[in-house]
Each structure stands twice: as structure tokens, then as C-alpha cells.
C-alpha positions in Angstrom: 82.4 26.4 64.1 84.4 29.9 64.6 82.9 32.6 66.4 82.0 35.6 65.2 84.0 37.3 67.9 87.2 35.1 66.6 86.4 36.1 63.0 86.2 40.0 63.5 89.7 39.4 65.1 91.5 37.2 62.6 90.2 39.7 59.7 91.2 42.5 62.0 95.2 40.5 62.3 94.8 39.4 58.5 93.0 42.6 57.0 90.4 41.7 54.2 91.3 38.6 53.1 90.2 36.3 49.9 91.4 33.0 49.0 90.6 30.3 45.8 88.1 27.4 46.5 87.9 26.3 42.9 84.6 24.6 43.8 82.8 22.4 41.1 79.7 23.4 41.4 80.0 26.1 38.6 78.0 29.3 40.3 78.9 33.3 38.7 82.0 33.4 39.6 83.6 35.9 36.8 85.6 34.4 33.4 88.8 35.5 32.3 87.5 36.4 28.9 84.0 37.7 30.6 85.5 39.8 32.8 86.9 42.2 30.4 83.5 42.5 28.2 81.6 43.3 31.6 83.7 46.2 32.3 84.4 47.6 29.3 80.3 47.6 29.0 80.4 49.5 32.1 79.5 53.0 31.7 79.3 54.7 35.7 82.9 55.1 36.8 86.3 55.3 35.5 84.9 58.2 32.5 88.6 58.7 31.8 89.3 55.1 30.9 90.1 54.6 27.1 92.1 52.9 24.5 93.2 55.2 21.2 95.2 53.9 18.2 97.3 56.7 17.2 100.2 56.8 14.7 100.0 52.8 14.7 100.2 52.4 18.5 98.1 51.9 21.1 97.4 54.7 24.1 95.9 53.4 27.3 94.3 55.7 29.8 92.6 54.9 33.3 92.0 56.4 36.8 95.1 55.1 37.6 97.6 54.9 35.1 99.0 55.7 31.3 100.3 53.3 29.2 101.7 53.1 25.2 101.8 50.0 23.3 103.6 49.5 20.3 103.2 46.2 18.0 102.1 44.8 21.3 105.3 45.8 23.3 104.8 47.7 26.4 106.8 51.3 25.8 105.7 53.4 28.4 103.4 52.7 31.9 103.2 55.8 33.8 101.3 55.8 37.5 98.7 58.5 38.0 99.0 57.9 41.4 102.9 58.7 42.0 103.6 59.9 38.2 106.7 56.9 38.5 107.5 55.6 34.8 108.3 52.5 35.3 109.6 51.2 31.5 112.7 51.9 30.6 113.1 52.6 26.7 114.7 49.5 24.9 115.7 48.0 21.8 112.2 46.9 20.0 114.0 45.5 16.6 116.0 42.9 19.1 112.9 41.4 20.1 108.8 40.7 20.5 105.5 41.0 22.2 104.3 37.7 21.2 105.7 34.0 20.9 104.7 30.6 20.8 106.6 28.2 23.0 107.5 24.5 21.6 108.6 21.5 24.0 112.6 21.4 24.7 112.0 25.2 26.0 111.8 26.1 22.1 110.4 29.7 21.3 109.5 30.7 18.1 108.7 34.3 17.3 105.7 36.0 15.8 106.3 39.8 15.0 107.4 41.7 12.2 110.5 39.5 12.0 111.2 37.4 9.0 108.9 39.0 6.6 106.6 39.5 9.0 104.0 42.3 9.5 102.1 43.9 12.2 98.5 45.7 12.0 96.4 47.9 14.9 92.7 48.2 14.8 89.9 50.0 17.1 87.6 47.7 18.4 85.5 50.2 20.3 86.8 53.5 23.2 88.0 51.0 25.2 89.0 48.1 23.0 92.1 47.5 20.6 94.0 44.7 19.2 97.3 44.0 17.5 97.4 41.3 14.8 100.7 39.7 13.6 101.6 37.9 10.5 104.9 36.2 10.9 106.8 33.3 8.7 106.5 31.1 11.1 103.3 31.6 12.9 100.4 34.3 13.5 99.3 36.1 16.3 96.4 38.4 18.6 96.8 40.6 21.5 93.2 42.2 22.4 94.1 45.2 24.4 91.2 46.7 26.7 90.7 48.6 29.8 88.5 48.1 33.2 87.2 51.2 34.2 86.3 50.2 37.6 89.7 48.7 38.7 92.2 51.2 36.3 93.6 47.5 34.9 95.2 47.2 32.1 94.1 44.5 30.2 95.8 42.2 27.7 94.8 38.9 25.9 97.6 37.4 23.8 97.0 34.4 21.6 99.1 32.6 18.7 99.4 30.1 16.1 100.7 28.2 13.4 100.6 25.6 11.2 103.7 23.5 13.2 102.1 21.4 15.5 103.4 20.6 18.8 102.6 24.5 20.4 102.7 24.2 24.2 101.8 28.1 25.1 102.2 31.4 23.9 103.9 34.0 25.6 103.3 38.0 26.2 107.0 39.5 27.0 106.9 42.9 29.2 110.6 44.6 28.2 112.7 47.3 29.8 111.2 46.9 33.2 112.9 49.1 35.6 116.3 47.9 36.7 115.6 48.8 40.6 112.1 47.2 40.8 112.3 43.9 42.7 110.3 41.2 42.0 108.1 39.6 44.8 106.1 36.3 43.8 104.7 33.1 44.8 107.6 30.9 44.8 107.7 28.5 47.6 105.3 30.9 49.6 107.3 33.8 49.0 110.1 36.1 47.7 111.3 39.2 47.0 114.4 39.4 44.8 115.7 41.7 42.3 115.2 40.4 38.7 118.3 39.8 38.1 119.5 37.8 41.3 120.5 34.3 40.7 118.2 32.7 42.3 114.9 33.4 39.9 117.0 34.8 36.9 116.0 32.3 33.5 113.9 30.3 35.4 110.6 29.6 34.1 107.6 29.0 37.0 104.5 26.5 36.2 101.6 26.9 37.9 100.5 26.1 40.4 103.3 23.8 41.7 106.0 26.8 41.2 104.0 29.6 40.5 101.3 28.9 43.9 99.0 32.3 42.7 98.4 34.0 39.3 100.2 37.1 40.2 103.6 38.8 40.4 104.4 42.5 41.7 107.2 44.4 40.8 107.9 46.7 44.2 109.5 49.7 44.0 110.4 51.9 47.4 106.8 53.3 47.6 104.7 51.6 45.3 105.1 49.7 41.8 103.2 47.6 39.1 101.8 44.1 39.1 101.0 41.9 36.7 97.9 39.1 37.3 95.1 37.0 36.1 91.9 36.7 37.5 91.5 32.8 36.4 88.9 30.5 38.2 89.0 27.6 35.5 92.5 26.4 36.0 93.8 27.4 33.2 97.7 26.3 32.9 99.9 29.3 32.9 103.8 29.7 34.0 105.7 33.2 34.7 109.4 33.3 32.7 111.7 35.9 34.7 114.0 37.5 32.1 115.6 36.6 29.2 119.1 35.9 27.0 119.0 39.4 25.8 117.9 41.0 29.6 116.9 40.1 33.2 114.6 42.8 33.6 111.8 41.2 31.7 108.7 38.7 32.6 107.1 36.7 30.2 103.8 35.6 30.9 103.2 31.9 29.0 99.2 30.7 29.0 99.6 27.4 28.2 97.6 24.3 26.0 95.7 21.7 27.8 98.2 18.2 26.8 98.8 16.1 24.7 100.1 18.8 22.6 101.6 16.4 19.5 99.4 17.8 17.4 98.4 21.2 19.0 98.6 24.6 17.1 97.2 27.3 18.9 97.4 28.7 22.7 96.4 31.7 24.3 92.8 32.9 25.5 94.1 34.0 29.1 93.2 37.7 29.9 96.4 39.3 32.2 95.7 42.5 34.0 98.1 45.2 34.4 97.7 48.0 36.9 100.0 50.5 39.1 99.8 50.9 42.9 101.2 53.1 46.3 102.4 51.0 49.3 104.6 48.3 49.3 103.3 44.8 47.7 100.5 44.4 50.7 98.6 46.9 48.4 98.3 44.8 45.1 97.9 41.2 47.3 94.7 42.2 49.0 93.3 43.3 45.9 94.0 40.0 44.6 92.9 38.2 48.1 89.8 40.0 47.8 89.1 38.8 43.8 90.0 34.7 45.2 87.4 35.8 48.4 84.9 37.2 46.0 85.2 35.0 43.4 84.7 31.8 45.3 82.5 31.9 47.9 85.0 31.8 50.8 83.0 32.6 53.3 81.3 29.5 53.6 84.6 28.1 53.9 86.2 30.5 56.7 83.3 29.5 58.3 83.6 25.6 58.5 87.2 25.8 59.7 87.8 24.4 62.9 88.6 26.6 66.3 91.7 24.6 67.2 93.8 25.0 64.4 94.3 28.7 65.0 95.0 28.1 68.4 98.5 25.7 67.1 101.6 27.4 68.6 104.0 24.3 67.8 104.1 21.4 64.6 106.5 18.7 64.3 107.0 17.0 60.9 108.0 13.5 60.6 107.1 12.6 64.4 108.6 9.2 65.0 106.2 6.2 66.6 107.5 7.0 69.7 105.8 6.9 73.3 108.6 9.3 74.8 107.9 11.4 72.6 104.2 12.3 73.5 105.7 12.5 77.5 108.4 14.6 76.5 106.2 17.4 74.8 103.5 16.9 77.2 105.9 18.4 79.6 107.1 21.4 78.0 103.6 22.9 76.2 100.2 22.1 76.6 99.2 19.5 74.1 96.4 20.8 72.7 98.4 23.4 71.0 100.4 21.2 69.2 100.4 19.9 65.8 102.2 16.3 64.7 102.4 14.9 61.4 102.6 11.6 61.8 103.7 9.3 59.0 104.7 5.8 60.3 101.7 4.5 61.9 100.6 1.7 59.0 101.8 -2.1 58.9 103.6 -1.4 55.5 106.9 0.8 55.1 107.0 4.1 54.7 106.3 5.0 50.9 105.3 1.5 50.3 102.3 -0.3 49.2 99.8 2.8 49.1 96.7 2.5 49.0 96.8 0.4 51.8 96.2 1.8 55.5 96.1 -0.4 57.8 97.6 0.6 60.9 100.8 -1.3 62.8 100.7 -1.7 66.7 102.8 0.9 67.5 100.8 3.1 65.5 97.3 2.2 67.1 99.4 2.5 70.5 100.7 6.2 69.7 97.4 7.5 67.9 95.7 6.3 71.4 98.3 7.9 74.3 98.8 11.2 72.3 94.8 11.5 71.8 94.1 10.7 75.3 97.0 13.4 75.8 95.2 15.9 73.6 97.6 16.4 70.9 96.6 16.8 67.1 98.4 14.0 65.4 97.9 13.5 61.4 98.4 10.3 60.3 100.4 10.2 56.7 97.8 9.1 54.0 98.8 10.2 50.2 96.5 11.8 47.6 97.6 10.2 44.0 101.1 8.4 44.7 100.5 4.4 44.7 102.8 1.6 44.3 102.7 -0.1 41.4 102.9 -3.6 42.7 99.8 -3.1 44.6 96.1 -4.7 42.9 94.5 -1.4 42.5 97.3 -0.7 40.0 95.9 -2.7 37.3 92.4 -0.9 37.9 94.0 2.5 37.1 97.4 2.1 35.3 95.7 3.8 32.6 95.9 7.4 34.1 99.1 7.3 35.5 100.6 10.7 34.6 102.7 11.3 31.9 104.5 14.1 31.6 103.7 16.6 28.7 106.5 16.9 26.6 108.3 13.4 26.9 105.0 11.6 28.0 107.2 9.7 30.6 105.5 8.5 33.5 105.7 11.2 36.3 107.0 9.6 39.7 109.8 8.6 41.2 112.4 6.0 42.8 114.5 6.2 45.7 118.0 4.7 44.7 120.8 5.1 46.9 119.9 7.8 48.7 119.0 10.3 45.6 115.0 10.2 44.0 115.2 8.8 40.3 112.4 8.2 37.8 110.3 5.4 37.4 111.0 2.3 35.4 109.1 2.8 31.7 109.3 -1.3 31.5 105.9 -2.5 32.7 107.8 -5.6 34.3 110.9 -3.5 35.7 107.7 -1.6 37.5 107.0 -4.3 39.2 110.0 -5.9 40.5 111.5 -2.9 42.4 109.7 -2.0 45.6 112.7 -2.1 47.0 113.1 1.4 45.5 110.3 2.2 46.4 108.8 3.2 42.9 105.7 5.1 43.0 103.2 6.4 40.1 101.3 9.1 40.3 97.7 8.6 39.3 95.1 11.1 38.0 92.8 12.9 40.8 90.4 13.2 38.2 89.0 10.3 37.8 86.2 9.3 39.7 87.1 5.4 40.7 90.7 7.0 42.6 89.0 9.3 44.4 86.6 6.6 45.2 89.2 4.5 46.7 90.9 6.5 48.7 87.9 7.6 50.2 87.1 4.2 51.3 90.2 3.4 52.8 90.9 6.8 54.3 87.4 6.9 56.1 88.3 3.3 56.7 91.0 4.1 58.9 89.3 7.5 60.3 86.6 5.6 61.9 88.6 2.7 62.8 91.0 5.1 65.0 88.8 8.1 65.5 90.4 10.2 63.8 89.8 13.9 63.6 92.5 15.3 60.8 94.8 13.7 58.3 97.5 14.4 56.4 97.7 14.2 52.2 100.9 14.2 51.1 102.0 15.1 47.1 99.2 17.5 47.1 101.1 20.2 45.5 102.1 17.9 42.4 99.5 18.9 39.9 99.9 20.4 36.4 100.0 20.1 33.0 100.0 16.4 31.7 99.9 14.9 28.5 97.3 13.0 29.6 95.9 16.4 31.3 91.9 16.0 31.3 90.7 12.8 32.7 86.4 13.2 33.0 86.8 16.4 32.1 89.1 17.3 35.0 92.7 18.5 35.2 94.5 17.2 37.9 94.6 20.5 39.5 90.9 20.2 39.7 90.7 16.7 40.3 93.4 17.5 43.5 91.1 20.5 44.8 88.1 17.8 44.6 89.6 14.8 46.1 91.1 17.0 49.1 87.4 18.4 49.4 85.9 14.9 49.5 87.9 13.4 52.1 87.4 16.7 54.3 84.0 15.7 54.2 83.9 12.3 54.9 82.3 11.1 58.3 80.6 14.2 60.2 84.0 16.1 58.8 88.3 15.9 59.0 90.8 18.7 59.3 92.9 17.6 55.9 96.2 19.2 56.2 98.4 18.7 52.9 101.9 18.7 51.1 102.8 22.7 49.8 100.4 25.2 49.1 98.9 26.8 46.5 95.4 28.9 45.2 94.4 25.2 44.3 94.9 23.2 47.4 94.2 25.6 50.1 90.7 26.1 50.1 91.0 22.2 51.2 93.2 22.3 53.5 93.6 23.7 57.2 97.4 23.1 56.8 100.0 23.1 54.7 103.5 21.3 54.9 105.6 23.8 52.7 109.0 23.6 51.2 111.9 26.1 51.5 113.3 27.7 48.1 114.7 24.4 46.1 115.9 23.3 49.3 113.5 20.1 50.6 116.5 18.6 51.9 119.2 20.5 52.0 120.2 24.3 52.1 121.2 26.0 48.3 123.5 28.7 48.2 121.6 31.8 48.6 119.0 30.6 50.5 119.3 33.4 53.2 117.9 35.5 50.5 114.5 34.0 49.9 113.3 35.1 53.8 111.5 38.6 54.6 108.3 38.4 52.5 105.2 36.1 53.6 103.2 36.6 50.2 101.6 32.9 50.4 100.6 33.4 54.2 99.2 37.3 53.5 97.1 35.6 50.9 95.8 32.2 52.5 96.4 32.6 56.3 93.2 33.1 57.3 91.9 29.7 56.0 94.9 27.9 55.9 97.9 27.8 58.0 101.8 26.6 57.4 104.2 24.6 58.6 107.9 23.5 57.8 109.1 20.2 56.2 112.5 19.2 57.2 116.0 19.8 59.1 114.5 21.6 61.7 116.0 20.3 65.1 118.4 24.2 65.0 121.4 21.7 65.7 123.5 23.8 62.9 123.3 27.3 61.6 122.2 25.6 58.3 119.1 24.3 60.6 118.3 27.7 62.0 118.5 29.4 58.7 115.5 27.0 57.5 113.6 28.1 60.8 114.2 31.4 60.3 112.6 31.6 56.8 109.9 29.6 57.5 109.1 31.8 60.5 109.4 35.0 57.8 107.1 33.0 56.0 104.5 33.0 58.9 104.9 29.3 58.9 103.6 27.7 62.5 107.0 27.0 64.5 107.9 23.5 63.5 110.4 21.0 64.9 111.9 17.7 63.5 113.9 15.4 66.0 115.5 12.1 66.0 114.5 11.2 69.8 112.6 12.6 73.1 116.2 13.8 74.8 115.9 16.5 72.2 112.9 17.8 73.9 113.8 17.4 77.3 117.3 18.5 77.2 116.9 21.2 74.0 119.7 23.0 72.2 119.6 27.0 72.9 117.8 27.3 69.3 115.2 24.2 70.4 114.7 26.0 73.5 113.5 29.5 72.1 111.0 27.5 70.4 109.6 25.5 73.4 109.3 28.2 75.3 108.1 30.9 72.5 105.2 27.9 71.7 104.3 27.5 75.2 103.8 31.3 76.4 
């Protein structure tokens, strides 16, 4: 258990910190529709917060910022506390608050367009909405204000007679061409809107998207756009458009299979202003995730050690030499290894089986009598398709929402493909390692994997493992299995195997406000560049957003090419390190240790003071 003397520190190094648990349990943690009414009934502070319909549009005051609306289009947002505009005028006939998305990217929109009409009605002083009666669909954006927090609050919803609606999207226009946004992509950027990189990309959550917010920095303060969403709701963030790049669309999507779906929306997003740089906005959304989900039970439970990690290595080879090499150059207590050949089967093969090989029982042994942390490479919902079990569970295999193809993949000549749709091609190709991804939801996985991962845990005496494919969650045709998606069936499994025996450190693949309440580590990915680097990479360093949010529960570490033999190797360590990532280390054999290149060196000896 952590000491109080080492919490006061790490909340003293972190500053107030929250993250998202996502618990089962239920409890009073606030609701996304809830939330408004609460405030808006709240009468002590924030006497200046209102909502007026005037001249068919929509004024929002609060303590800290003006805003107009017109036919649900953002006009004007004007800080109180700097008096910054921050919405640029533009064209309001060349486009629309509210649309509903279709699959194959297909938006269809609902505003006074094609005979369309929009109307705006008081609700209450601090209530409005905007209704909208299009050709091809219909439409809602509530409009409200929290007088506590100054948000802005906006609740779009849509729908139509078409079925086959996969979300609806709110559209923020004109936003001011110098305001850079920073985001929870891949733990972390900060890029102007119109850089390369992000510009027409659309980010699920909570794979891409890893939190429900995005800022928009300017040099001494800026807006920022969030939700304060405990159900897993499935959302995505679209940065610009055809027409601009500086515009966001935020998409709240509808639960799969969508064939014959008609509606979406019901997801409250908060708008507010702030001073500071994006620090400002992230603890206020750290300190919602702490509040929210009762994180200080889980700050608590964390083990000492894993703060005191100064070095990982990913992909640690079954090597003896290894453990003697490192044991020479850092104290072995402060290192990390993920460890992912230790079973009698291939790597990628044959899951759920873990039974471990010789050499693994051999190298689990010397580097625990050694004191290292090793993590043993389990998987959370990838399984091989030729193993028995398959037959038990084939029927909650994901499919993906829109083409309903299984979700998994192949590896063919070097390159990942996906997996075979014939039932007998499925099982002829382990080879190719084929692997389906099953549902975390349903009760009878989660059941076998516990088995066979406490199995192994008490068989080797283990005190941590590793879960890889944690970060592949999201929306599914097949999305609710026992009620579950298999974001929330993810967040439960992980939690189940931490608790297995008298307790594991579960460390896990990417991290996200899903995962990370579970997990003491997390292997992250650089910017679209798991394996090798993409042009522009340099450019997604400098901003730890992920790590400001979840570092005091969870802690980082790097996936791959990380032995600093090229420039294109340091570049991944560099970002990774701007990413408050735990140095981290891949190598091929033991000489690499002993006999280090200048980059390999720094490390050593910066993991080791």
C-alpha cells in the first residue's frame, strides 16, 4: 500500500489529479443528461448565468464567458476572463449546426437547407433549444448553462426516417485560425488545425480519441470543448472539414447494429473558456474522472514499486544474458520487462493457452531471484480460431459496425491483413497467425481467462502481467453483449484479473479513460507509427496530455524500435520521453547492454542515477 507521505508527494509532482474507473457497481456518479438539470436547478452561485432568445437567436451568459448561437451554430464565444473572441465570423448559408452521419463516412444535413426550417424556444433563464425540420431528417440541440462551472452546455440529437444512422454530429465553425489544437491522440498532441497530421481525420473513442475532451490553446489561454460521460457512451471528434480546417465536429454515436437505426444523440458537450496554457482545462477534467469515480480507492491499492521504475524494455527476448547484462548496469528492482515469449506455443498462436516453455520457467526464475519486474505476455480478447474454446464463443466474435466483418487480423508476409470470412479458411491458416477478437462482455470469456491466467500466476508466482489488445474496444455491430460494450466489458475483465489471487500489477496495451483505472502500465503507441516512423512524426512530441491526466495511477511505456541505433530510433525515444513515458529500450541481444550505443548509454546511466 502507498504511503501517505508518498501520496502528498506524487499529488504535490502531479497537482490535483482525477482519472476514470468506470466501475460497475453503479454508485452517484453524475449523468450526462443529469448533470445539466442539477445545475441549472442550482440557485447559489453563478447569478449572472442565463440563456435569452432574442431576435431568433440564442445569448449565453456565465461567470466566465458570452456566447451567441444562431440556428444552433456557434457565432460569437467571448472570454470574460481575457475578453479574447475566439469565433471568427463565417459563411452560415454554406453549412450546419447539426447532421446525421451514415456508414461510408456519409453526412446528411439537417438545417434550413432543402426546404428546411429552423425554430428557437425558451425553456426556462437558463434553458433553450433549437429545433430543425429538414427534407431529409429532423433535429434538437437543448442549449443550457452551469452556473457553478461557467460551461456552456449543448445536447444535439437527430433523426429521420432513413435507417442506417450511425451518429449525429454538432459542428463548431470559424474557430480561430491561430488556436492549436491539443488532444488525446496517441497520449498527446498539440497541432494547429490545419496541420496534416490531424486535418479530415475523424477520432473514435476511446481507441483514437483516449479522453472526452479537446482544447483549443491560444498563447495565454483558449476554449475547450468536453463531455462529462461515465456510461461509455460511443463518441468520435472530426477535426475540420471540405469547406475549412478550422472546425471540430463532435459525433455522439448509436449503440450497433445500426441497419435499422434512426436516431442518435443524447450526449451533453460542455463548452467553457480558460487562462493558462491547456494544464488549466486538463485538471478540471482530471478532477471530474477523480470525482466521478471514486479514485481514491484506487490511488490507494497501487503498488509502491511501480513508481519507483526508472527503465522498461518491451519485447525482452528469453534470454539468460540478458538478466546478467542489466543486472550490471541498474539495480533490478527498478526495472520493468515485458516479457512475451515465455509459453510452449508461438508467439500470437494458440491463445488461450498458457502454458509456459522451459526457457520461459528458466528466465521468470533467474530474473525474479534477480529482482526484476518481468510481465509475462497474456492477451485480453485476441484468440486463435483453431483453438477448442473457439467453438464455445465464436458467437461474439466482433464484427465491425458498418461492414459487420469480423474484427481481427492475419499476418501475411510481413504486413497484418484481415481475417478469413470463410468459417473453414479460419481454420486452416495458423500459419498466419489469424486471430479473432472476442467480446469482453460476456461473462464465460472473462471466465476463461481468469482461469488460465491465475493458472499460470500461481504456477510461476507471479506478481504482474501484461494484457495485450487492451486498447481495441469500440463500437461493434454486435456492440452490447450482457448488457456490456466491450469498452465496459475491457475495463471489467482488466479489473478481474488485477484481482485474482491476493492481487497482480496488470499492465496493458495503449491507454485510455477506459483502461487505466486497471492498469499500473501502459505500453503506448507513437502517432500512426507502431512500427515505423511517418513523415511528420517530429511534430507530435512536446505535449504529455495522457500522462498529465493518468500518471498518478498509471504509468507509460514505449512499444517498439527503441535500441537509438538510427536517428529514426531516437526520434521515437524522444517523444515518448515528451510523453512522460518510462525510458524504454528494445534490443536484439545482451552486447547491446553491455557495450551500448552513445544514445543506449544516456539511458543506462539516466535510469540508474
Amino acid at each position: 500500500m502507498r504511503s501517505s507521505t508518498r501520496r502528498s508527494f506524487l499529488k504535490s509532482a502531479a497537482g490535483t489529479s482525477a482519472a476514470l474507473s468506470m466501475t460497475l457497481s453503479g454508485g452517484a456518479s453524475p449523468r450526462p443528461g443529469g448533470s445539466a438539470t442539477s445545475s441549472v436547478a442550482s440557485r447559489g452561485a453563478g447569478g449572472d448565468a442565463k440563456v435569452v432568445v432574442k431576435d431568433g437567436r440564442i445569448h449565453v451568459e456565465s461567470k466566465t464567458l458570452t456566447a451567441i448561437i444562431d440556428r444552433g451554430l456557434m457565432t460569437s464565444l467571448r472570454s470574460k476572463l481575457s475578453g479574447e473572441e475566439f469565433i471568427r465570423p463565417f459563411d452560415m448559408d454554406q453549412t450546419a449546426a447539426l447532421s446525421l452521419l451514415y456508414p461510408s463516412s456519409e453526412e446528411v444535413v439537417i438545417s434550413e437547407q432543402r426546404f428546411g426550417r429552423s425554430s428557437v424556444r425558451q425553456l426556462s433563464e437558463r434553458k433553450a433549444e433549437v429545433t430543425f425540420q429538414n427534407w431529409d431528417g429532423d433535429g434538437i440541440i437543448l442549449i443550457s448553462v452551469d452556473p457553478e462551472s461557467g460551461d456552456l452546455l449543448l445536447e444535439p440529437s437527430a433523426y429521420s426516417s432513413r435507417p442506417g444512422v450511425r451518429a449525429c454530429r454538432w459542428k463548431m465553425m470559424g474557430i480561430r485560425e491561430d488556436l492549436q489544437l491539443v488532444a488525446p491522440f496517441y497520449q498527446g498532441v498539440r497541432l494547429d488545425l490545419d496541420d496534416s497530421l490531424i486535418q479530415g481525420t475523424r477520432w473514435e473513442w476511446p481507441k483514437g480519441w483516449e479522453a472526452g475532451l479537446a482544447v483549443l490553446q491560444s498563447k495565454d489561454g483558449g476554449l475547450w470543448v468536453h463531455t462529462e460521460d461515465d456510461r461509455y457512451r460511443y463518441k468520435a471528434l472530426k477535426v475540420g472539414s471540405e469547406k475549412s480546417p478550422h472546425c471540430l465536429g463532435f459525433d455522439t454515436e448509436a449503440y450497433g447494429p445500426i441497419d435499422d437505426n434512426l436516431a442518435a444523440g443524447g450526449l451533453t458537450w460542455r463548452v467553457n473558456v480558460f487562462k493558462g496554457d491547456w494544464r488549466t482545462p486538463a485538471d478540471r477534467y482530471r478532477e471530474w474522472l477523480w470525482r466521478a469515480c471514486d479514485l481514491d480507492r484506487v490511488e490507494e491499492g497501487r503498488a509502491d514499486w511501480i513508481y519507483n521504475v526508472t527503465l522498461a524494455m518491451s519485447w525482452c527476448r528469453t534470454d539468460l544474458a540478458i538478466l546478467d547484462a542489466l543486472s550490471r548496469k541498474i539495480d533490478p528492482k527498478r526495472v520493468l520487462l515485458h516479457f512475451p515469449r515465455w509459453r510452449t506455443d508461438p508467439y500470437d498462436e494458440n491463445y488461450p493457452d498458457f502454458n509456459v516453455s522451459a526457457a520461459g520457467r528458466q528466465f521468470l526464475a533467474k530474473g525474479k531471484e534477480l529482482g526484476f519486474h518481468i510481465m509475462p505476455h497474456f492477451n485480453s480478447n485476441d484468440m486463435d480460431p483453431v483453438h477448442p474454446v473457439y467453438r464455445l464463443v465464436r458467437d461474439f466474435q466482433y464484427r465491425t459496425i458498418e461492414d459487420k466483418k469480423i474484427w481481427g487480423w492475419s499476418w501475411v508476409e510481413g504486413r497484418a491483413i484481415g481475417v478469413p470470412e470463410s468459417n473453414d479458411s479460419r481454420n486452416q491458416h495458423r500459419n498466419h497467425k489469424v486471430m479473432v477478437k472476442i467480446h469482453p462482455g460476456l461473462s464465460l470469456w472473462r471466465s476463461i481467462l481468469r482461469e488460465r491466467i491465475h493458472t499460470a500466476a500461481q504456477e510461476l508466482g507471479l506478481e504482474t502481467v501484461f494484457l495485450d489488445v487492451t486498447l481495441n474496444t469500440g463500437n461493434l455491430h454486435n456492440c452490447l453483449v450482457e448488457g456490456m460494450t466491450s469498452s465496459e466489458g475491457m475495463n471489467r475483465l482488466i479489473h478481474e484479473v488485477g484481482e485474482l489471487g491476493s492481487g497482480l500489477v496488470v499492465g496493458g496495451e495503449g491507454l485510455n479513460e477506459t483502461t487505466f483505472s486497471g492498469v499500473s502500465f501502459g505500453q503506448v503507441h507513437l502517432f500512426r507509427s507502431a512500427h515505423r516512423n511517418i513523415e511528420g512524426l517530429e511534430r507530435t512530441g512536446g505535449c504529455g496530455l495522457n500522462d498529465y491526466l493518468f500518471g498518478k495511477i498509471t504509468r507509460t511505456f514505449g512499444y517498439s524500435r527503441l535500441s537509438g541505433q538510427s536517428e529514426e530510433e531516437q526520434l521515437r525515444m524522444r517523444i515518448h520521453d515528451d510523453h512522460g513515458a518510462i525510458p524504454t529500450i528494445t534490443i536484439r541481444s545482451a552486447e547491446e547492454i553491455l557495450n551500448p550505443n552513445p544514445t543506449m548509454k544516456r539511458v543506462l546511466e539516466k535510469a540508474a542515477s
